[in-house]
C-alpha positions as CSV (number, residue, x, y, z in Angstrom):
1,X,9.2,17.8,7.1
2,X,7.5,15.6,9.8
3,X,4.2,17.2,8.5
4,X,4.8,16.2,4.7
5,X,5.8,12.8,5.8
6,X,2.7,12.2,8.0
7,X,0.6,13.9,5.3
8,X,2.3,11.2,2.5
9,X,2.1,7.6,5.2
10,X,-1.4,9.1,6.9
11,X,-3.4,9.6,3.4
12,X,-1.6,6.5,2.2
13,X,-3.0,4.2,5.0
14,X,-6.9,6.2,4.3
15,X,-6.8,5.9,1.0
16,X,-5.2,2.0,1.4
17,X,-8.0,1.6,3.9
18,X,-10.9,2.7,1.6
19,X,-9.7,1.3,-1.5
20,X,-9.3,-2.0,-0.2
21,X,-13.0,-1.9,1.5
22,X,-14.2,-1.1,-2.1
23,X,-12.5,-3.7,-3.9
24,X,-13.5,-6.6,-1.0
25,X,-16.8,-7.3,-3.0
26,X,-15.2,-8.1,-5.5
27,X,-13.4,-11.5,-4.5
28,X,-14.6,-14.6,-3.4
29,X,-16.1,-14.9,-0.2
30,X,-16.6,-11.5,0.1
31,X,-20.3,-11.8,2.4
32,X,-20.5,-8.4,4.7
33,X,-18.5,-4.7,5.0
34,X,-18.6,-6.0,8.9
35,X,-16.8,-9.3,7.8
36,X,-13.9,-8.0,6.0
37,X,-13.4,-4.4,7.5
38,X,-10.7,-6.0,9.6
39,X,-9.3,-8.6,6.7
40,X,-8.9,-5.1,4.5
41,X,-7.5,-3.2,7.7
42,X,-4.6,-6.0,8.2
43,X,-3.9,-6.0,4.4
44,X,-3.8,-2.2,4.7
45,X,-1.7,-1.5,8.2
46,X,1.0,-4.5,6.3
47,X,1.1,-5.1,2.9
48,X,0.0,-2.0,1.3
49,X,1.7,0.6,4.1
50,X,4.8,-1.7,4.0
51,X,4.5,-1.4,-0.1
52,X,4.3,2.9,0.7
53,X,7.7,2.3,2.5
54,X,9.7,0.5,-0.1
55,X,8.1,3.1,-2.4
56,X,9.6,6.4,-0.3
57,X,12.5,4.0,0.0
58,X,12.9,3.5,-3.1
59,X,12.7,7.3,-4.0
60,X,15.2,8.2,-1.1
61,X,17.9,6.1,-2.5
62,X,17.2,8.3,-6.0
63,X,17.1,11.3,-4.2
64,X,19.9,10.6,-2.6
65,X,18.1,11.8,0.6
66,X,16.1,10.5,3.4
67,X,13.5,13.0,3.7
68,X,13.4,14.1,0.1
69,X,9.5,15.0,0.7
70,X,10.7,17.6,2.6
71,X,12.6,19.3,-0.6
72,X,10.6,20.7,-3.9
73,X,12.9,20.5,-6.1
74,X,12.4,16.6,-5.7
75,X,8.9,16.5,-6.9
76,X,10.3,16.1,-10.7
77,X,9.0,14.1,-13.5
78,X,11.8,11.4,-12.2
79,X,9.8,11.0,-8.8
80,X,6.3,10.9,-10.9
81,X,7.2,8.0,-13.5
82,X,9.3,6.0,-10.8
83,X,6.3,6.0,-8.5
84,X,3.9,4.6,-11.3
85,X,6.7,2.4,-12.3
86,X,7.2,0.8,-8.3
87,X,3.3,0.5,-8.0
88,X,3.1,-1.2,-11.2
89,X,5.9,-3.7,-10.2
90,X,4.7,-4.0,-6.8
91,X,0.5,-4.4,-7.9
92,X,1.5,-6.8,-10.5
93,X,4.2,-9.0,-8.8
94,X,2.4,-9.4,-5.8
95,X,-1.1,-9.7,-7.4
96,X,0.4,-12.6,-9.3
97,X,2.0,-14.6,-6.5
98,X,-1.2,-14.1,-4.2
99,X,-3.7,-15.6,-6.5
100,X,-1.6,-18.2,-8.4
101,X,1.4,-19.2,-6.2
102,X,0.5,-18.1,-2.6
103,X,-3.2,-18.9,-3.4
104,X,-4.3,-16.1,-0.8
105,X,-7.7,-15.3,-3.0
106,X,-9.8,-15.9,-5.9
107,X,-11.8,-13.2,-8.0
108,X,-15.4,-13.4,-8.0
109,X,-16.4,-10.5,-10.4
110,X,-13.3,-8.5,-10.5
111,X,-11.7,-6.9,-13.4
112,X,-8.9,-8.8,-15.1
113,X,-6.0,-8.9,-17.5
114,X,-4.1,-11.8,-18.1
115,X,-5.7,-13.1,-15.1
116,X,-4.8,-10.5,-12.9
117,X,-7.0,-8.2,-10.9
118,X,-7.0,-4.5,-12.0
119,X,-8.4,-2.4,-9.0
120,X,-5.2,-4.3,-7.0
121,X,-3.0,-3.1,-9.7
122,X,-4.6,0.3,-10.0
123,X,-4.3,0.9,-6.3
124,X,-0.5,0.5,-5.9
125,X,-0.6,3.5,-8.7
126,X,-3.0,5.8,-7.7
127,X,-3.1,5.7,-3.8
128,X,0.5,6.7,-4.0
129,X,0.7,9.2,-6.7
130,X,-2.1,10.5,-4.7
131,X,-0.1,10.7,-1.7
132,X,2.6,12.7,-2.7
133,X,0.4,14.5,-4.8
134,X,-1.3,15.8,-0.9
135,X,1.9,16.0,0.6
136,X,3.4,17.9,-2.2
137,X,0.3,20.5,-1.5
138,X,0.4,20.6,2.0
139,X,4.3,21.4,1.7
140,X,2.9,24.6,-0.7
141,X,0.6,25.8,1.7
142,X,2.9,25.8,4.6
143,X,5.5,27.9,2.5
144,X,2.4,30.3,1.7
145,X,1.4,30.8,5.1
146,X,5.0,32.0,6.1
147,X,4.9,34.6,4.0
């Protein structure tokens, strides 16, 4: 249980961490990886890891159970299209009040629909479909290695 959760929260902040490094070029005023390292390690130790935790919120109040991670038979379609459906929300929602209401950043050559940056919205899909994608496979090889 406590492995499957760090596996899910630790890949999340990495894969936050990276992703957000990646997409700093990007936006405007972007002028050194040195520079905005620690700008995308902020965003990524608040925003996006307290994003993860409404996510696995989200899905324990489903599940009906805390550590649902823990349990296979709560990886189901359900968990899959809710966890698409949350990062969607959540990429789009706050995308749209940081650039037009909070007026946090500005895109310089970033990907756009309806004025909206992609990569932002792609990340709150894939980082945590990857996640529990990890921690669902760490959870299989621990029941392997018992046998």
């Amino acid at each position: 249980m406590k492995k499957k959760l760090f596996t899910y929260f630790g890949s999340s902040f990495l894969f936050h961490l990276l992703w957000e490094n990646f997409q700093a070029p990007l936006y405007q005023g972007y002028t050194s990886f040195n520079q905005h390292f620690w700008i995308c390690l902020r965003a990524t130790a608040t925003g996006d890891m307290l994003f993860m935790l409404i996510i696995y919120a989200v899905l324990a109040l489903v599940h009906r159970d805390a550590f649902w991670i823990a349990h296979k038979t709560n990886y189901t379609t359900m968990t899959w299209v809710i966890i698409i459906l949350m990062g969607l929300l959540i990429g789009v929602s706050f995308e749209f009040w940081s650039v037009y209401v909070a007026h946090h950043w500005q895109y310089n050559s970033m990907p756009t629909i309806l004025g909206i940056g992609l990569l932002p919205i792609a990340q709150m899909i894939v980082v945590p479909s990857l996640a529990l994608l990890i921690s669902e496979s760490i959870g299989i090889r621990i029941s392997e290695s018992k046998l």
